[in-house]
C-alpha positions in Angstrom: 149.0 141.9 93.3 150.0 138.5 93.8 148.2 135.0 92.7 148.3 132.0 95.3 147.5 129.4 93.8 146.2 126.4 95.7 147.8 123.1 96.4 146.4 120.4 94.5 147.6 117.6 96.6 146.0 119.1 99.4 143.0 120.5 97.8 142.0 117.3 95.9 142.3 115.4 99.3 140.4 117.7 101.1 137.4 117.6 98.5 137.0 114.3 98.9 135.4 114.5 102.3 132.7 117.0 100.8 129.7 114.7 102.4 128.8 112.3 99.8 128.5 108.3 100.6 128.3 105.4 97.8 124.9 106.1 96.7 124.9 109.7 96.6 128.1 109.8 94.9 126.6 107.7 91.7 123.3 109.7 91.6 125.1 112.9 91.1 126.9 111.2 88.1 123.0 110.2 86.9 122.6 113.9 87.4 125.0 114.4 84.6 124.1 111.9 82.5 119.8 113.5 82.9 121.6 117.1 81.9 123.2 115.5 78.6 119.6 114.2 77.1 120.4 110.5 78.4 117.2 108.6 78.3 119.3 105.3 79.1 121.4 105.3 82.4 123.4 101.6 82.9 124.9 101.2 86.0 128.3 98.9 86.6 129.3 98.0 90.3 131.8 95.1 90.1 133.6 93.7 92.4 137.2 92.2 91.7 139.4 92.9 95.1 141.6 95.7 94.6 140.6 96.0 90.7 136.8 96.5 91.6 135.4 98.9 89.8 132.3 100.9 89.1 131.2 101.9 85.1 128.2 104.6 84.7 127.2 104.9 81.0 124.9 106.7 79.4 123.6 107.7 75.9 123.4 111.1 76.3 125.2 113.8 73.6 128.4 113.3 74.7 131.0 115.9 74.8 134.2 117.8 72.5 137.5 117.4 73.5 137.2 121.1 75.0 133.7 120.2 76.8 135.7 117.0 77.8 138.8 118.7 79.4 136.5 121.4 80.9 134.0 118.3 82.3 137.5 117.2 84.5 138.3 121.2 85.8 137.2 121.7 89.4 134.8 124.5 89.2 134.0 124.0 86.2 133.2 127.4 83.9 130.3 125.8 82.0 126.9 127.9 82.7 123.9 125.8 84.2 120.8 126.4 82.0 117.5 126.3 84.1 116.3 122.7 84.9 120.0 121.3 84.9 120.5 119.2 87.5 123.8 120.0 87.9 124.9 123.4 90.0 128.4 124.1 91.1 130.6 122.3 88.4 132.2 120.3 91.1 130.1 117.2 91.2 131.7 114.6 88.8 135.0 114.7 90.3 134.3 115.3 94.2 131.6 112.7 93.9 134.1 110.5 91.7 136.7 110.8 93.9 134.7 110.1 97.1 134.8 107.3 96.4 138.1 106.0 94.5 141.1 107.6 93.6 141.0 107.2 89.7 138.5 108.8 87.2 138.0 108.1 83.7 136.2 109.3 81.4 135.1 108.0 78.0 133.0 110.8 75.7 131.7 110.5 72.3 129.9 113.4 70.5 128.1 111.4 67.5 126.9 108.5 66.6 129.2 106.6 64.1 132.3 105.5 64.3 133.5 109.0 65.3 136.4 108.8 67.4 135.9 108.3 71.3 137.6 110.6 73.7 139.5 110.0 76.8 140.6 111.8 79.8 141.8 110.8 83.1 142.0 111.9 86.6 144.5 110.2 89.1 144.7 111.4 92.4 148.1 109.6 93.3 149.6 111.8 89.8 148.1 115.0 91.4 149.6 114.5 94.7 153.2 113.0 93.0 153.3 116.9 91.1 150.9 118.6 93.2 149.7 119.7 89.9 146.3 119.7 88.5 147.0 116.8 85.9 144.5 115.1 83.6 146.2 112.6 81.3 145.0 110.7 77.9 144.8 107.1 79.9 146.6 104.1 78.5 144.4 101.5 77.0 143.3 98.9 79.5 141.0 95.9 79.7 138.7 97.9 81.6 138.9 100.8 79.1 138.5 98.7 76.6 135.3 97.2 77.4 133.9 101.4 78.4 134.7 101.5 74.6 132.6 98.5 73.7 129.7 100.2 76.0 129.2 102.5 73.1 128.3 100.6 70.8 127.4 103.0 67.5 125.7 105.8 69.8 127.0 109.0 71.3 127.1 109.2 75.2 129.8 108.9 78.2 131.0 106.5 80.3 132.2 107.4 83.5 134.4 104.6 85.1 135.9 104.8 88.6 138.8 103.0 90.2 141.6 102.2 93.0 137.5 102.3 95.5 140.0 102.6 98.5 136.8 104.0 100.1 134.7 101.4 99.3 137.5 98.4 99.4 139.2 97.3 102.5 142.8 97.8 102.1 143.3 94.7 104.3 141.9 91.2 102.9 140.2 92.9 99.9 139.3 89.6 98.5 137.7 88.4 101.6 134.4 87.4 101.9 133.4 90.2 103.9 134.5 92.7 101.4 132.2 91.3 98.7 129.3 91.3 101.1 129.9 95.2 101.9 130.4 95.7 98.0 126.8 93.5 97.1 125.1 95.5 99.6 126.0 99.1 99.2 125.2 97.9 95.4 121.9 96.9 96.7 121.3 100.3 98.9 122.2 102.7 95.3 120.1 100.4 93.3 117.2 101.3 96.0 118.1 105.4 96.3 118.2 105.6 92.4 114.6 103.6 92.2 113.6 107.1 95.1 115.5 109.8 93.8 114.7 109.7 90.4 111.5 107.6 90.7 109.5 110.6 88.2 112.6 109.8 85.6 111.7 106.6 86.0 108.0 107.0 85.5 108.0 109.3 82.7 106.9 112.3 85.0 109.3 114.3 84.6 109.8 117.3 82.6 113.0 115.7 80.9 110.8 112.5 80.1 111.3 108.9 80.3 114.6 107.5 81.5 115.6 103.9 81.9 118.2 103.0 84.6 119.5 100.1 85.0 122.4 98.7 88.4 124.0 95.2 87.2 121.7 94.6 84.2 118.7 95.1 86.6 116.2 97.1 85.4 115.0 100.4 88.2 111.2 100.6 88.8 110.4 103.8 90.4 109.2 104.2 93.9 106.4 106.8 94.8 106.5 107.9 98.1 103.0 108.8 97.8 101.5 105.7 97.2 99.4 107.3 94.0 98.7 103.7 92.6 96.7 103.1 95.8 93.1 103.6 95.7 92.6 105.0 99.2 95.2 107.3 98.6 94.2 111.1 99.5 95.6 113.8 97.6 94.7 116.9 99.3 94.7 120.2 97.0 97.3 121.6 95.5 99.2 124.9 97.2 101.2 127.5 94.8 103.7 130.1 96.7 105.7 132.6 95.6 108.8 133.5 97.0 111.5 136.2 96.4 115.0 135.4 97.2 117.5 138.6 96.0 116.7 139.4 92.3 115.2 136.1 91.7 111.3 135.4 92.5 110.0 131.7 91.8 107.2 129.3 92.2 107.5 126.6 95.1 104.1 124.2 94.7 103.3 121.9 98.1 101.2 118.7 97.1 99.6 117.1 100.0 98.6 113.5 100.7 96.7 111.3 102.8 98.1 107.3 102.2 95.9 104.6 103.8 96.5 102.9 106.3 97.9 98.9 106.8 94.1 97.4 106.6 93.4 99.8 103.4 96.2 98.5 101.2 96.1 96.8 98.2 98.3 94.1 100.1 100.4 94.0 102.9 103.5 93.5 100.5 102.7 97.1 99.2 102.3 98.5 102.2 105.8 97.1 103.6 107.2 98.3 100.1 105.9 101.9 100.7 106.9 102.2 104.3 109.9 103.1 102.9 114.0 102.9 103.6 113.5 104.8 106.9 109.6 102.9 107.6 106.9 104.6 108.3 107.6 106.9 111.1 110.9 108.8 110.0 109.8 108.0 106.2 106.4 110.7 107.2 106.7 114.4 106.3 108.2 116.8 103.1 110.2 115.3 100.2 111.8 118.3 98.7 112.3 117.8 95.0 114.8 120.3 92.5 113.5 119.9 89.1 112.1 116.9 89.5 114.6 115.6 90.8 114.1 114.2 95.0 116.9 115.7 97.0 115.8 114.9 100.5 113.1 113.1 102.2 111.2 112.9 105.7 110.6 114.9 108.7 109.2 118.4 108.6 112.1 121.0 108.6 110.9 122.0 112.3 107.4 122.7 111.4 106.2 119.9 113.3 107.3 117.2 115.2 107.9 113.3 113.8 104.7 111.5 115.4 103.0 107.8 114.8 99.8 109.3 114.4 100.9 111.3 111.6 102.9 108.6 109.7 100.7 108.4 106.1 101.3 112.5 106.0 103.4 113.1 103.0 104.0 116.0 100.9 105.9 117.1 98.0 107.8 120.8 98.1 108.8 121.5 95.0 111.1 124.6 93.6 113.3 124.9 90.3 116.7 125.6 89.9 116.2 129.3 89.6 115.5 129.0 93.7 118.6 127.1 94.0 120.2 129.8 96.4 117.0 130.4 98.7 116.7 127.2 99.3 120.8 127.0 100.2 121.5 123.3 98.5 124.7 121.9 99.4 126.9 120.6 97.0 126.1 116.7 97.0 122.5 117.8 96.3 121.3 116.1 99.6 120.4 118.9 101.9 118.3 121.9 101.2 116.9 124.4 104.0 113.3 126.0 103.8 113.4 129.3 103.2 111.9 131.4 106.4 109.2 132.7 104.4 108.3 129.7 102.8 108.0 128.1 106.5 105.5 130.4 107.4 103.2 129.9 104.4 103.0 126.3 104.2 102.9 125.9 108.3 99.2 126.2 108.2 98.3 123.7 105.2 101.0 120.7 106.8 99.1 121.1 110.3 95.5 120.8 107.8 97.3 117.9 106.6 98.8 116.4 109.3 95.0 116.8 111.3 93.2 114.8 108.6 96.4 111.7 108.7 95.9 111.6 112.2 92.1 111.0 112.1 92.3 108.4 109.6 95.0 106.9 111.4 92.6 106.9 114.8 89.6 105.4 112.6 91.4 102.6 110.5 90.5 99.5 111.4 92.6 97.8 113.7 93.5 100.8 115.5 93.3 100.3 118.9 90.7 102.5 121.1 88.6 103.6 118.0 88.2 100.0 117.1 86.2 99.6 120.5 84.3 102.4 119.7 83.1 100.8 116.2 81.9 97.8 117.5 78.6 96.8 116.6 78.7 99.2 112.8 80.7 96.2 110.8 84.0 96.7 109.2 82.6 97.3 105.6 80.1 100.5 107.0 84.0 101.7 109.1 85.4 102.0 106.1 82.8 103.0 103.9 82.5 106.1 106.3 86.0 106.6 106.8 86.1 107.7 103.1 83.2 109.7 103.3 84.9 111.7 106.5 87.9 111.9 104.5 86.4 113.2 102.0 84.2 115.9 103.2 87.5 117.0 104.9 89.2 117.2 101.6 86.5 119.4 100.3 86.1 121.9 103.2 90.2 122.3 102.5 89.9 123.0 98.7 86.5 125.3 100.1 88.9 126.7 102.6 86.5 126.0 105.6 88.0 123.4 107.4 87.5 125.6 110.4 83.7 125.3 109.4 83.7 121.8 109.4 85.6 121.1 112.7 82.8 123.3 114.2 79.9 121.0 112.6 81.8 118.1 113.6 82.1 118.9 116.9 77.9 119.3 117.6 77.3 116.2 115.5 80.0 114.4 118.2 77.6 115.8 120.3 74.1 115.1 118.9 75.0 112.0 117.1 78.1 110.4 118.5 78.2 107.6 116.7 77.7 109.2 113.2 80.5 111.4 114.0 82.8 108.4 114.6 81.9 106.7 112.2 82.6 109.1 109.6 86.0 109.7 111.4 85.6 113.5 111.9 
């Protein structure tokens, strides 16, 4: 028998191309920081030329010198309890060095003035030995003010350097490179705020956590528009599915947002359209312990469609599903499982049905609107809700088959009842 082990020049390189960008690449670090016990996330993204720099801290548990040194192996051996956010022990360094070719990282297991720990990654050492090095860093300025981060509390601070995929090797100090850096600052800031918006709010089963980009604090955003009063939320659908030895829970929540007119303000509604707006932003929003791992369109169950465009639901499984639902390593893909597909098929069409109609009545519509002429905005609306929400109890009653029936002789018999109660 005979042991090959790998390069780790060319191993190292290669990892870095593993599909994370700049924002994806710092919420997997969050991830880590969430798994610790952090309830305080502070974000660093600084730009300085060829010194710029990014510093994630947290005030999590910290880590030993042996948790430490196994933290920096690739693969790590550590075991994933149930509800960690992390998976394949791969995700602070590939996501680290994605984007730079430096990693540092800053531990400290109690609070105190227990010693702080240190360890260092350097891609340029690894490829000088082709060795899988991790070094105790020299003391620098920016290490130095990592240290102050601390403070008296445990926690980790995660700092990354020589951004050669973030920094233009040519005119680094230009104006256009600090543009690039403020905006990709800007775009994390915003897929944080998404991503971990139940964190943010307190939902989540790990509870409260504060994150911050550049001093600013995150607000969380719901991409089901709960806050708003015309908001539909549909009922709730449990599923199980078997995947190998493992069976688990998946639970589909399903809702109706208004439309422009029914907003609180057309601020809101510009802020809930979303970073893809409206259209693409429609369909499932997959979350992983709480945690959102991707967002819009509707895994081929359907096609993206502007009548459909306030249809949003939430899919969500725990990690014990992790390997039916095939999520990648940067935690920003997931597939539905076939038999999933087939159960949820008929309760997104249901959906989708009633976000169409309400669409087609809302004021300001188009065609419906000349239909409604002559009943007053106020009574539109006012039946609009009631449509809704007869529709929302023949789903829950499960006959919503019953009700198109009904609807269709009233369209007959009373036309303009039927449209005015959008069904």
């Amino acid at each position: 028998m005979t042991t090959v082990t790998p390069s780790a020049a060319r191993l190292t390189d290669s990892l870095r191309d593993i599909g994370y960008d700049f924002s994806s690449a710092i919420a997997d670090l969050v991830d880590n920081s969430i798994t610790a016990g952090a309830t305080q996330v502070d974000v660093l993204v600084e730009f300085d030329a060829e010194q710029s720099r990014v510093l994630i801290a947290d005030n999590g548990h910290g880590m030993t010198i042996n948790g430490l040194t196994e933290a920096m192996r690739f693969g790590s051996r550590r075991a994933y309890g149930p509800g960690d956010l992390g998976r394949y022990g791969l995700g602070l360094k590939t996501a680290s060095l994605s984007q730079g070719r430096s990693l540092t990282v800053l531990t400290r297991r109690a609070t105190g003035r227990r010693v702080i720990l240190m360890r260092q990654l350097d891609l340029d050492l690894v490829i000088e030995f082709d060795d899988w090095l991790i070094v105790e860093p020299d003391r620098t300025s920016v290490i130095n003010r990592a240290r102050n981060l601390f403070e008296d509390t445990a926690g980790t601070v995660v700092i990354w350097e020589k951004l050669d995929r973030v920094v233009p090797s040519k005119n680094a100090a230009g104006g256009w490179a600090r543009r690039r850096f403020e905006t990709i600052t800007e775009k994390a800031a915003e897929h944080l705020s998404i991503v971990f918006h139940r964190f943010l709010s307190g939902e989540a089963k790990a509870g409260l956590v504060a994150i911050t980009v550049n001093g600013k604090k995150l607000l969380p955003w719901d991409p089901f528009a709960r806050s708003e009063q015309a908001t539909k939320e549909l009922p709730e659908e449990i599923f199980e599915i078997q995947h190998g030895d493992n069976t688990g829970s998946v639970s589909l929540r399903r809702y109706v947002l208004p439309g422009r007119d029914q907003f609180s303000s057309h601020a809101e509604f510009e802020r809930l359209s979303g970073p893809l707006k409206w259209n693409r932003q429609q369909g499932l929003y997959t979350y992983r312990a709480d945690r959102l791992v991707q967002w819009g369109g509707w895994f081929g169950i359907r096609g993206i469609d502007e009548h459909t465009k306030l249809a949003r639901a939430s899919v969500d499984f725990d990690t014990d599903l992790d390997a039916a639902f095939n999520i990648n390593v940067a935690k920003m893909r997931v597939s539905i499982p076939a038999q999933l597909r087939q159960m949820i098929e008929r309760p997104i069409n249901e959906m989708c049905s009633i976000a169409d109609e309400a669409y087609r009545k809302s004021p300001g519509s188009g065609p419906v609107e000349e239909k409604q002429k002559g009943h007053g905005s106020d009574s539109i609306t006012a039946g609009t809700e009631i449509g809704l929400a007869l529709q929302a109890a023949a789903l829950e009653a499960g006959e919503y088959k019953a009700l198109k029936k009904i609807a269709a002789v009233m369209l007959k018999n009373d036309p303009n009842i039927a449209t005015a109660l959008g069904i």
